[in-house]
C-alpha positions as CSV (number, residue, x, y, z in Angstrom):
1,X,-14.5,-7.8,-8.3
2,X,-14.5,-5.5,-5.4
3,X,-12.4,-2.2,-5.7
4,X,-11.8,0.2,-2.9
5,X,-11.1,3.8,-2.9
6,X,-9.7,5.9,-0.2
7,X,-9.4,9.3,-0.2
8,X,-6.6,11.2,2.7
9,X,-6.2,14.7,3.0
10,X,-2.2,14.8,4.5
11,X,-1.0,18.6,5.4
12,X,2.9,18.1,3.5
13,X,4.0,18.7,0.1
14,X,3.3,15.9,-2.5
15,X,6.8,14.9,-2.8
16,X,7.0,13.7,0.9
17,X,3.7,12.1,0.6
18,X,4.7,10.1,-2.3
19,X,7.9,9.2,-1.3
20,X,6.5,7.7,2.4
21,X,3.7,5.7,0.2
22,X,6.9,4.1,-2.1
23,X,8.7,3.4,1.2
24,X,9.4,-0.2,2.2
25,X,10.6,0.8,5.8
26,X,7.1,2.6,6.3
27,X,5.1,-0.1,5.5
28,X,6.8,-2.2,7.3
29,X,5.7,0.3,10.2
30,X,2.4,-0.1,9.4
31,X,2.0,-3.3,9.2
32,X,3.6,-4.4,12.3
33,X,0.3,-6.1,13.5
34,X,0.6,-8.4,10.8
35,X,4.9,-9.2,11.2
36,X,5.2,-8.1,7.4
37,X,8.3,-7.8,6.3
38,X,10.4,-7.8,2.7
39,X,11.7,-10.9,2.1
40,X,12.6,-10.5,-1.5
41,X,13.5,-8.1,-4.4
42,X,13.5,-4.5,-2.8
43,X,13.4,-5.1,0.7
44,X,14.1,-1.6,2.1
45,X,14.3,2.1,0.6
46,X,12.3,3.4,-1.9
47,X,10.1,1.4,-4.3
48,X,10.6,2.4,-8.2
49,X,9.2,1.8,-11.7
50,X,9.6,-2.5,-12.9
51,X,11.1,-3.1,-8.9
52,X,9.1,-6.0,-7.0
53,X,9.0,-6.1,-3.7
54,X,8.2,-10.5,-1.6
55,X,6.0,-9.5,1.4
56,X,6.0,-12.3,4.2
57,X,2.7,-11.1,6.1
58,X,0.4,-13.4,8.9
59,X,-3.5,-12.5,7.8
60,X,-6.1,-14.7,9.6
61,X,-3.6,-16.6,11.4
62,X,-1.9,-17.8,8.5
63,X,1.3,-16.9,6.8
64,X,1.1,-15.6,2.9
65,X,3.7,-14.5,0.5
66,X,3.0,-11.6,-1.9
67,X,5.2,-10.1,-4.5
68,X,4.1,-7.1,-6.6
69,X,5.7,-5.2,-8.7
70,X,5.8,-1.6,-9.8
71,X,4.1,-1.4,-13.1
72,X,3.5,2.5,-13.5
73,X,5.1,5.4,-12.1
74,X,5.6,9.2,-12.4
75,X,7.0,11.0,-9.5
76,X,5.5,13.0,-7.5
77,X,2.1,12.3,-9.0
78,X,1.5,8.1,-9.4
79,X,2.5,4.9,-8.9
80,X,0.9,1.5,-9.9
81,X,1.7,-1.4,-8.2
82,X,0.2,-5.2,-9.2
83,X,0.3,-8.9,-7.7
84,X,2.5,-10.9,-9.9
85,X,2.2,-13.9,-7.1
86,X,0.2,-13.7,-4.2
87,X,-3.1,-15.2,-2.8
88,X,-5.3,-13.3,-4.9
89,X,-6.4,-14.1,-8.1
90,X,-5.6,-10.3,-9.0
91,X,-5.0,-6.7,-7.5
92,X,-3.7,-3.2,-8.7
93,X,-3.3,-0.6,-6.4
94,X,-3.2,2.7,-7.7
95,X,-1.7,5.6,-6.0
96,X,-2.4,9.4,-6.5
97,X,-1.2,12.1,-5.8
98,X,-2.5,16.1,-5.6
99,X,-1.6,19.2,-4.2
100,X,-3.8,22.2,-3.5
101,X,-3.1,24.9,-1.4
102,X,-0.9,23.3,0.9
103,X,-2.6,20.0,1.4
104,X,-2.1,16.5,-0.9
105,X,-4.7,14.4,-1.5
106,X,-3.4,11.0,-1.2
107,X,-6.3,8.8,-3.5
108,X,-6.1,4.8,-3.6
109,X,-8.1,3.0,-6.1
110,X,-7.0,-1.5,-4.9
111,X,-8.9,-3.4,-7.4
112,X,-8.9,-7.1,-6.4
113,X,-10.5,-10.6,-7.3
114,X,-9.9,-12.9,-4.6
115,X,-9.3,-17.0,-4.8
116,X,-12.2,-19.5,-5.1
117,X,-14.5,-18.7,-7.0
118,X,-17.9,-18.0,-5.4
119,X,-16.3,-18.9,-1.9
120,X,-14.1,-16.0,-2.2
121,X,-16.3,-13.8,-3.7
122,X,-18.6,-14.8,-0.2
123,X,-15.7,-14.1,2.1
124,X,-15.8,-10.4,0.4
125,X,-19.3,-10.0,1.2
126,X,-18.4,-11.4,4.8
127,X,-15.4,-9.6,6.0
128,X,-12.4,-9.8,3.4
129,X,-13.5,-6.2,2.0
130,X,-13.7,-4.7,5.3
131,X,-10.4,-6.5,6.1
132,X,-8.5,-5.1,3.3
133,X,-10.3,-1.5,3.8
134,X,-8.9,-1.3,7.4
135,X,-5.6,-2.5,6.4
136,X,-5.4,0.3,3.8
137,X,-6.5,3.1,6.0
138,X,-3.9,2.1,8.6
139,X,-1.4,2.0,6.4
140,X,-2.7,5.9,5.0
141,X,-3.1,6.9,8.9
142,X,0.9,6.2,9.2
143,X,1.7,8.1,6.0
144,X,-0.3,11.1,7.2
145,X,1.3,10.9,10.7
146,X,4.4,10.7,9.4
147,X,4.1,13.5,6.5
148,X,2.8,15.9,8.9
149,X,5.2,15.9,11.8
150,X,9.4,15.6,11.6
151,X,9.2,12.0,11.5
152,X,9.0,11.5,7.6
153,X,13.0,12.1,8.6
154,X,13.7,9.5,10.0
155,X,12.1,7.1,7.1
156,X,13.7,9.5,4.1
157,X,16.7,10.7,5.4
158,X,18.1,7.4,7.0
């Protein structure tokens, strides 16, 4: 199973930086390239412990369906989240969360099997890793840009 980890160093306080990676409006921002949206559960806000969240997303031309769910969470520090229905045969995305001197270190650790077998365990090798990397680090980029200028406001004050 391939697992990623990311590592972003984001000039805010931790509490900002968590709350824009729990936000279902920001990752809506980041994924616009893809027409995700919340179709189900929490569909805007902030994301909490046991909530799920229905993601209607077009990946490789074709429309998917995902719905994870919350399944750890200690603000400002960590959240968990985990496919319960999706394409994937598994994920768990791990967030965390550290501040030193200023700066948070946002830390993602996505753990994933994907579908079919040796086929899927090919299309890893071939470009679903990569795929998934890029999508992650876009979606880091946006919390960073956000955190780091006014903009966070308009996402955590609406």
């Amino acid at each position: 199973m391939p697992k990623i980890y990311l590592e972003t160093q984001i000039k805010a306080d931790v509490q900002t930086v968590f709350d824009l990676a729990r936000s279902i409006d920001l990752h809506k921002v980041s994924t616009a390239h893809t027409m995700e949206e919340a179709i189900a559960g929490k569909t805007s806000g902030l994301i909490s412990m046991n909530e799920t969240v229905t993601w209607k997303a077009r990946h490789f031309g074709f429309w998917h369906k995902l719905t994870s769910k919350i399944t750890a969470f200690e603000s400002p520090f960590f959240f968990t989240d985990e496919m319960v229905e999706g394409i994937f045969s598994y994920f768990k995305h791990e967030h965390i969360f550290e501040e030193k001197g200023g700066i948070t270190v946002m830390k993602d650790v996505f753990d994933y099997k994907s579908p079919l077998g040796i086929f899927g365990s090919f299309a890893d090798w071939l470009f679903l890793r990569g795929y998934m990397e890029s999508f992650l680090e876009k979606l880091n980029n946006t919390i960073k840009e956000f955190a780091e200028s006014n903009r966070w406001k308009t996402i955590l004050e609406s």
